[in-house]
C-alpha positions in Angstrom: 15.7 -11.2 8.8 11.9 -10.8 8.2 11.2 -7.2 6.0 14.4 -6.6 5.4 14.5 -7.0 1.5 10.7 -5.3 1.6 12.9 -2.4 4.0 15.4 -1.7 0.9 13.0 -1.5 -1.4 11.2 1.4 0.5 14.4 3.1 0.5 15.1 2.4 -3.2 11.5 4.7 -3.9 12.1 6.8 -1.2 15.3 7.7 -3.7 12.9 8.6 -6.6 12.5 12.1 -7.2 11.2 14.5 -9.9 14.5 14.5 -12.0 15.4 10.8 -11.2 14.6 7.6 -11.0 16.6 4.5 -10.8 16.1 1.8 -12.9 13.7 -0.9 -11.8 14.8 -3.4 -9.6 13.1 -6.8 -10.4 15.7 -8.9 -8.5 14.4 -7.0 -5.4 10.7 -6.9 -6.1 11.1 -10.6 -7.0 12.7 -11.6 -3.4 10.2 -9.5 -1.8 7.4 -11.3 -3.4 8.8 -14.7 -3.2 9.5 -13.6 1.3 5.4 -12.6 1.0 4.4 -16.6 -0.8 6.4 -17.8 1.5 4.5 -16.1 4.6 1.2 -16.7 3.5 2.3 -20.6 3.1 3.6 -20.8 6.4 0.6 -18.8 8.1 -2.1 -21.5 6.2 -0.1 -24.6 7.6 -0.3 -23.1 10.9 -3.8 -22.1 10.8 -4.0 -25.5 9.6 -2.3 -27.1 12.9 -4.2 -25.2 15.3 -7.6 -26.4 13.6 -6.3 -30.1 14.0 -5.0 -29.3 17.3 -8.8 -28.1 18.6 -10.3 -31.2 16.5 -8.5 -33.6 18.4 -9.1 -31.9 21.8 -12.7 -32.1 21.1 -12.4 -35.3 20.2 -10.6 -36.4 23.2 -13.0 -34.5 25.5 -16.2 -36.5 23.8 -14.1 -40.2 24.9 -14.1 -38.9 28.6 -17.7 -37.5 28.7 -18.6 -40.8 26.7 -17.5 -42.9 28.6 -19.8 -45.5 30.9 -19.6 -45.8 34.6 -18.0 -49.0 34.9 -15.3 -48.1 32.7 -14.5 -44.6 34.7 -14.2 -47.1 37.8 -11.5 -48.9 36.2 -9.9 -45.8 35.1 -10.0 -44.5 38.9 -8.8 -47.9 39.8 -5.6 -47.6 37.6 -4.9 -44.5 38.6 -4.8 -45.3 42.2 -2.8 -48.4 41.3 -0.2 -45.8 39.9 0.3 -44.2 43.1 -2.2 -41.2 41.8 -4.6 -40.0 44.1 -8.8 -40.7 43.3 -9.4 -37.1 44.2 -7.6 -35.9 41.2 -7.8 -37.9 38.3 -7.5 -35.2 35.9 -4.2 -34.7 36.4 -3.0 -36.1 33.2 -5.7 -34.7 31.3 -4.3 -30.9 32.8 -0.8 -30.9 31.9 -2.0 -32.1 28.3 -4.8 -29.1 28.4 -1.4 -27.1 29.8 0.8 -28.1 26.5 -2.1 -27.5 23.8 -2.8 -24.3 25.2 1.2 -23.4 25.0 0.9 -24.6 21.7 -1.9 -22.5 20.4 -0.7 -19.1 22.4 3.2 -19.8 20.5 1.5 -20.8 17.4 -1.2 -17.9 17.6 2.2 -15.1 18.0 3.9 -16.5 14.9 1.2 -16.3 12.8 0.7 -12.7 13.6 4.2 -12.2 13.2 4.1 -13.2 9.7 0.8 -11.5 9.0 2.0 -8.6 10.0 5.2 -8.8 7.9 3.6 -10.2 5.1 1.2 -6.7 5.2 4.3 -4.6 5.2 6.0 -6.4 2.1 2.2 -5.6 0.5 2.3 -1.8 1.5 6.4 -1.1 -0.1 5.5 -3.4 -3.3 2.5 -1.1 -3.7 4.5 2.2 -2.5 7.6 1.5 -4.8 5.3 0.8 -8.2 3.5 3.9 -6.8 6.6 6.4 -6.5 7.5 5.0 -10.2 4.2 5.6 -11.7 3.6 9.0 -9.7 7.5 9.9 -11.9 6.2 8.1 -15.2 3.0 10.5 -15.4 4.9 13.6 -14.3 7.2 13.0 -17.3 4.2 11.9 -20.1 2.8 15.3 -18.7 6.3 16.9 -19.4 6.6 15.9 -23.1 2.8 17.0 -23.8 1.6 13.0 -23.5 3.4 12.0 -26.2 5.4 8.6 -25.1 7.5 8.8 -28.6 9.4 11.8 -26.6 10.8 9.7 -23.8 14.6 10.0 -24.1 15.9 6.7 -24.7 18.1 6.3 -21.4 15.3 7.0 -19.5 12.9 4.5 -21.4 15.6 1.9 -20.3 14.8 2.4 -16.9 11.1 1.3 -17.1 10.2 -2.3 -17.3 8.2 -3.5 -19.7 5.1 -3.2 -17.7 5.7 0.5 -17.2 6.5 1.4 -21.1 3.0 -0.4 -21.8 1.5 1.6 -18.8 3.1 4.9 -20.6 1.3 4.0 -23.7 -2.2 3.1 -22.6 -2.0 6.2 -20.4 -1.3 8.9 -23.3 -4.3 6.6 -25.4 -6.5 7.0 -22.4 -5.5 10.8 -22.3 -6.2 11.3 -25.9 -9.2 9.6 -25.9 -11.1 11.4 -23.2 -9.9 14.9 -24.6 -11.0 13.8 -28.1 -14.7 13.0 -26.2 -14.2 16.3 -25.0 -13.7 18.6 -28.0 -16.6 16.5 -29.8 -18.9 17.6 -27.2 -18.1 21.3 -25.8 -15.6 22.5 -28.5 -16.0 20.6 -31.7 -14.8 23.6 -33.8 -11.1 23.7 -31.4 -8.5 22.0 -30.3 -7.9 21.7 -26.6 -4.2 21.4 -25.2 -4.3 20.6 -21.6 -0.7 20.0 -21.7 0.4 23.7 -22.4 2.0 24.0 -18.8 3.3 20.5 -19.0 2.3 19.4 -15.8 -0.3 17.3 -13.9 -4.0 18.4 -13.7 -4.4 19.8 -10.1 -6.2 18.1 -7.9 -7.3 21.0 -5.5 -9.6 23.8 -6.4 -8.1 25.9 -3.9 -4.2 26.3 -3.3 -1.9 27.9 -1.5 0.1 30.6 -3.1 2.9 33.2 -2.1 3.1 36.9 -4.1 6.8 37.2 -6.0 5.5 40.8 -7.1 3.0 43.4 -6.6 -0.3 42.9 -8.1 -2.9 45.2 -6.6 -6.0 43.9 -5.8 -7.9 41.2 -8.3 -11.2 40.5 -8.0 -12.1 36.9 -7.1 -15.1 34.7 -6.7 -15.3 35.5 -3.0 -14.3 39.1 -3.5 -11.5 42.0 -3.8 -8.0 40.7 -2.5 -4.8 42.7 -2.2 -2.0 40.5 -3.4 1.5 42.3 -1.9 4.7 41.2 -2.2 6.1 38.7 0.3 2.4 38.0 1.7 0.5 34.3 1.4 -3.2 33.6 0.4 -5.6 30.5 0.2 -7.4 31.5 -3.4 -9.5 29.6 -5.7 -7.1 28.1 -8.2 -8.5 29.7 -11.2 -8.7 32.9 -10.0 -4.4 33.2 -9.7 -3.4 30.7 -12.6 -2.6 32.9 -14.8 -0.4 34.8 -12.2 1.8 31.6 -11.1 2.1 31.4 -15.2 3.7 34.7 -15.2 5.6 34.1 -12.3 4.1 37.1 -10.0 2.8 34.1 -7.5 4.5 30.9 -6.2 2.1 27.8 -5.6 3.2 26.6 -2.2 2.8 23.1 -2.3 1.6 21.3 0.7 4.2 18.8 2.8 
């Protein structure tokens, strides 16, 4: 059935999480992309048909208005020789206006059928490679962006697309932090990997108090952290806290 390899594949990264990830499946990717040529092919021959199909109405269209007098009297002659009434010679030309338009409104629901399926293979080929990569930078970022640190059975579980990906991304990493030191901090060394994770994203967060801390001061002013309560702070205000475990970053859903 249409989507249904694309469907399993979805699941297949919807299975990917933190502390796993399966290895890649490039039988499945490879039957999901050959289902995808195969709906784009169909969709061109059928946009295809339905421009020959409105070519030859046209053409047939320009015969009738083309056509003299004297001939449209012996067409109105043969049709009342075949027991068709002269008040309605367009009889014929209806029920063949009737079938074209059939064939355009079937041929018109296919095609969107496909399209539509053919969109969906798109969006789980990009959301499986994305769940894969999302786990591949989480772990670089885990072993301080050194890819010579990836255990060997996980390494196996990346195709060869993603180990050059994990390579070219630590490069790319080093590079910009080398730019870095040479222009603000030319006499230190920075190590933006010291917490081993991703750099945020968000300069404020969501965080809830493990223990006691009094009241901090803050860019927007005094704030009384208490156990068990929850506050929207700026994220550099309260890093140091989450560090020392006396406040929990409540990730969003």
């Amino acid at each position: 059935m249409l989507g249904d390899e694309a469907f399993r594949l979805a699941k297949e990264a919807k299975n990917i999480t933190p502390d796993h990830i399966p290895p890649y499946n490039e039988e499945q990717v490879r039957l999901v992309t050959q289902e995808t040529r195969y709906l784009w092919t169909r969709i061109e021959e059928m946009i295809a048909s339905l421009n020959s199909a409105e070519s030859q109405e046209d053409t047939h269209m320009d015969i009738i208005t083309d056509q003299p007098d004297t001939q449209q009297t012996q067409n109105s002659t043969m049709h009342l020789q075949a027991g068709i009434s002269s008040s309605n010679p367009t009889l014929g030309n209806s029920a063949s206006h009737a079938r074209s338009n059939e064939f355009v409104e079937n041929t018109n629901a296919q095609s969107t059928l496909y399209l539509v399926t053919l969109n969906r293979n798109k969006r789980c080929l990009l959301a499986y490679h994305q769940r894969r990569l999302e786990f591949v930078r989480s772990l670089l970022w885990s072993l301080h962006l050194a890819p010579s640190l990836v255990p060997p059975q996980l390494g196996q579980k990346l195709s060869p697309e993603e180990q050059s990906y994990v390579r070219e991304y630590a490069k790319l990493n080093s590079a910009y932090r080398d730019a870095v030191e040479s222009q603000l901090c030319p006499n230190d060394s920075l190590d933006w990997t010291a917490n081993g994770e991703l750099p945020p994203r968000d300069m404020f967060i969501e965080v809830r108090v493990i223990r006691d801390c009094g009241e901090i001061v803050t860019e927007n002013g005094v704030v009384n952290l208490q156990a068990g309560s929850q506050h929207y702070l700026h994220r550099s205000d309260i890093e140091h806290l989450i560090t020392i475990g006396y406040l929990e970053h409540i990730s969003p859903c």
